[in-house]
C-alpha positions as CSV (number, residue, x, y, z in Angstrom):
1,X,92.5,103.0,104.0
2,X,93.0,99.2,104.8
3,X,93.4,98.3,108.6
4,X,92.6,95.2,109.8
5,X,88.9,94.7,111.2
6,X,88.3,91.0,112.3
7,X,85.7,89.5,115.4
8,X,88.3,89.9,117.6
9,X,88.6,93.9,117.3
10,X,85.1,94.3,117.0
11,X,84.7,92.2,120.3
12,X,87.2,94.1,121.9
13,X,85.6,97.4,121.1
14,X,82.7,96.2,122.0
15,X,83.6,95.7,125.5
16,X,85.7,99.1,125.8
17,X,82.4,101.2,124.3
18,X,80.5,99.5,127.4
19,X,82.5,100.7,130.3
20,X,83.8,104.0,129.3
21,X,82.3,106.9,130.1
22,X,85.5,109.2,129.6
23,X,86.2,107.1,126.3
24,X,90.1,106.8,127.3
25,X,92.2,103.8,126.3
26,X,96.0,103.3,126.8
27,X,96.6,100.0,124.9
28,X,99.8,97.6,125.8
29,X,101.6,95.4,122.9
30,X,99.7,97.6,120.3
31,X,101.1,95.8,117.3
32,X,99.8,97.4,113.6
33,X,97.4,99.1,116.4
34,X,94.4,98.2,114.5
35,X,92.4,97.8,117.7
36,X,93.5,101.3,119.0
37,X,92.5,102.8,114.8
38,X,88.8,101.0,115.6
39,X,88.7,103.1,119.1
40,X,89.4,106.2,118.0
41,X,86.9,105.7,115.2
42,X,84.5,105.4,118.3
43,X,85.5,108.4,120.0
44,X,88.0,107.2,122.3
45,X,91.2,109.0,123.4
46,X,93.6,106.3,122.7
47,X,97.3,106.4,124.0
48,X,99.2,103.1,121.9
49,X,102.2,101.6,123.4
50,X,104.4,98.6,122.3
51,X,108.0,97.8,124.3
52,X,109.8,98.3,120.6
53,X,108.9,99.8,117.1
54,X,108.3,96.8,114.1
55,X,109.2,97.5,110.7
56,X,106.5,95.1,109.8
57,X,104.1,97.1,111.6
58,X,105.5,99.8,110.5
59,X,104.6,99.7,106.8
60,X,101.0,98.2,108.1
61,X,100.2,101.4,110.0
62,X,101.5,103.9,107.1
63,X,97.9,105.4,106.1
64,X,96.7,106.4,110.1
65,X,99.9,106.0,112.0
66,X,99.8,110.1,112.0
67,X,96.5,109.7,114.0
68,X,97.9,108.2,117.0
69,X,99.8,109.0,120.1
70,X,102.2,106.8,120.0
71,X,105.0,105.4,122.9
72,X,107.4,102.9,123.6
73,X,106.9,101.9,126.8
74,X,107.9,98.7,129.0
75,X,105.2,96.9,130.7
76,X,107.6,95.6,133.6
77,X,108.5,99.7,133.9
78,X,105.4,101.5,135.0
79,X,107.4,104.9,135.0
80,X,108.0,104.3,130.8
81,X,104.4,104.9,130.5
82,X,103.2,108.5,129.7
83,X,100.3,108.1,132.3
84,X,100.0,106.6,135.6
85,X,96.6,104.9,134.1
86,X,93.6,104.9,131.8
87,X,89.8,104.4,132.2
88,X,90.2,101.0,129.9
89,X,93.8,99.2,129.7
90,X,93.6,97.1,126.5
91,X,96.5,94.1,126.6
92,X,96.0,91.6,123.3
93,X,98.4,88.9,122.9
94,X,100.9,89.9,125.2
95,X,101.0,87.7,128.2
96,X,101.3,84.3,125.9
97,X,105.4,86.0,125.3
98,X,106.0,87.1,128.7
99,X,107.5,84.2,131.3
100,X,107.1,86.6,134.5
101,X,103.3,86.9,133.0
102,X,101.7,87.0,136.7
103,X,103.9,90.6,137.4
104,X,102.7,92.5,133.7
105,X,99.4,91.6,134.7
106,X,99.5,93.2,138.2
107,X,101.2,96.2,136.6
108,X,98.0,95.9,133.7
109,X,95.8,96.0,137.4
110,X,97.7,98.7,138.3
111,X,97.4,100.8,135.0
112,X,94.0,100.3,135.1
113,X,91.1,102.8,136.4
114,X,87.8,100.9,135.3
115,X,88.1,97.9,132.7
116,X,91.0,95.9,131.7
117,X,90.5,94.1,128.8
118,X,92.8,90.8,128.1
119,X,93.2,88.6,125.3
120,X,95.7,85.4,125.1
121,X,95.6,82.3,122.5
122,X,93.7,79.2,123.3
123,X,95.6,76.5,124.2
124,X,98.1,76.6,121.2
125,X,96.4,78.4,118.6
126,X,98.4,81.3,116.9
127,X,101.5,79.6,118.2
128,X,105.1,81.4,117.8
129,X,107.8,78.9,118.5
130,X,110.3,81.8,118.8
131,X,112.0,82.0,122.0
132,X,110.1,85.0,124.0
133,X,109.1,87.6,123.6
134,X,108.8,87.2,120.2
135,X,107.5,83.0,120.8
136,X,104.8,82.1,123.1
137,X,105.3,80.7,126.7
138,X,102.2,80.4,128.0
139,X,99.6,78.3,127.2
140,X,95.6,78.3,128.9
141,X,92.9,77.1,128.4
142,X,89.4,77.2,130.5
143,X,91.3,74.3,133.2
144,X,94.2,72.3,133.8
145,X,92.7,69.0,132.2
146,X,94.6,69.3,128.7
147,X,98.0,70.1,130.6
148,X,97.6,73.9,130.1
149,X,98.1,76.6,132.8
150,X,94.0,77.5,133.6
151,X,92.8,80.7,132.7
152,X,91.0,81.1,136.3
153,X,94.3,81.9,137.6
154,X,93.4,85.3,136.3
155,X,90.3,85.4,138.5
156,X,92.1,84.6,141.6
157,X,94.8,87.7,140.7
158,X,92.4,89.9,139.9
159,X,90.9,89.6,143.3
160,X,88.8,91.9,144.8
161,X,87.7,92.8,141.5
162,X,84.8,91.5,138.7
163,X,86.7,88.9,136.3
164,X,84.7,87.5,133.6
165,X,86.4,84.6,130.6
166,X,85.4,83.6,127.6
167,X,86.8,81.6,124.6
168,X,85.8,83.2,121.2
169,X,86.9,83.1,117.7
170,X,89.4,85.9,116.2
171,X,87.8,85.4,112.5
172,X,85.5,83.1,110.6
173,X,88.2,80.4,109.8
174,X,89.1,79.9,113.3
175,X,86.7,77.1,113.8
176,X,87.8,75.3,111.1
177,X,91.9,75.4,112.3
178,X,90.8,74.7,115.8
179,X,91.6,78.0,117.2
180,X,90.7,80.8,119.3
181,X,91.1,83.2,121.6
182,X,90.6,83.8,125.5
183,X,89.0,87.2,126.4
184,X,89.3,88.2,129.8
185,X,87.6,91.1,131.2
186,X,88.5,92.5,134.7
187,X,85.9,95.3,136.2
188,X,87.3,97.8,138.6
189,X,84.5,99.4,139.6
């Protein structure tokens, strides 16, 4: 079975495996949900929700779709989810589409019981020019120097809580395209 395993993932699972004790995820925008196949390799109860199904991703997920629970659910409609909210709330490349981004990531607060764990582009890396929510339209980087929206505006929305950022790279060849990745991590508890 082929599913996508990159830095990124491994990151990401890195950082769920630290702060669960009851190993439950509900990931938001899960894509070919290769991040949510790598949690439940690592024990986790994992609920997947995108807000449509992909054909693309469809095809991608044929060999361990079947060992997922699976939802369509709308992150601007808490009530379309099939819990109130998880021990870790994973949310990868979803705020970059969104243009009320500031409202899905007080509902991502609000789905979240311990860890909520973020990841946007860098600057313009992994750019979609597609009108949203299939293009980007948002842009950050670590502050407002380069003409990007800063990525501590997180911090201040995520108050009282623990927010933690840093830029890494999704796979090797990152570096050499000039890419990579925002991680944010928000601590409930």
């Amino acid at each position: 079975m082929k599913v996508v395993d990159n830095i990124y993932i491994q990151r990401v699972v890195k950082e769920a495996c630290a702060a669960a004790v009851k190993k439950e995820a509900l990931i938001i925008g899960a894509g070919d949900c290769a991040t949510d196949f790598h949690l439940i390799k690592n024990n986790f109860n994992v609920i997947s929700t995108d807000y449509r199904e992909d054909v693309s991703y469809e095809k991608r997920m044929k060999d361990y779709k079947h060992l997922l629970n699976y939802h369509i659910a709308d992150l601007f409609e808490l009530d379309s989810f099939p819990v109130e909210n998880r021990e870790i709330v994973v949310c990868m490349e979803v705020l970059e589409h969104l243009t009320d981004y500031k409202k899905a990531f007080k509902n991502l607060l609000t789905l979240t019981e311990k860890r909520l764990i973020i990841g946007v582009p860098w600057r313009k890396s992994f750019n979609d020019t597609s009108p949203p929510p299939v293009g980007h339209c948002n842009f950050w980087d670590l502050d407002s120097s380069g003409g990007f929206k800063d990525i501590h505006e997180f911090k201040k929305l995520s108050e009282p809580y623990q927010f933690y950022v840093e830029k890494i790279l999704t796979k090797p060849e990152d570096a050499a395209r000039n890419q990579a990745a925002l991680l944010i991590i928000v601590d409930k508890e």
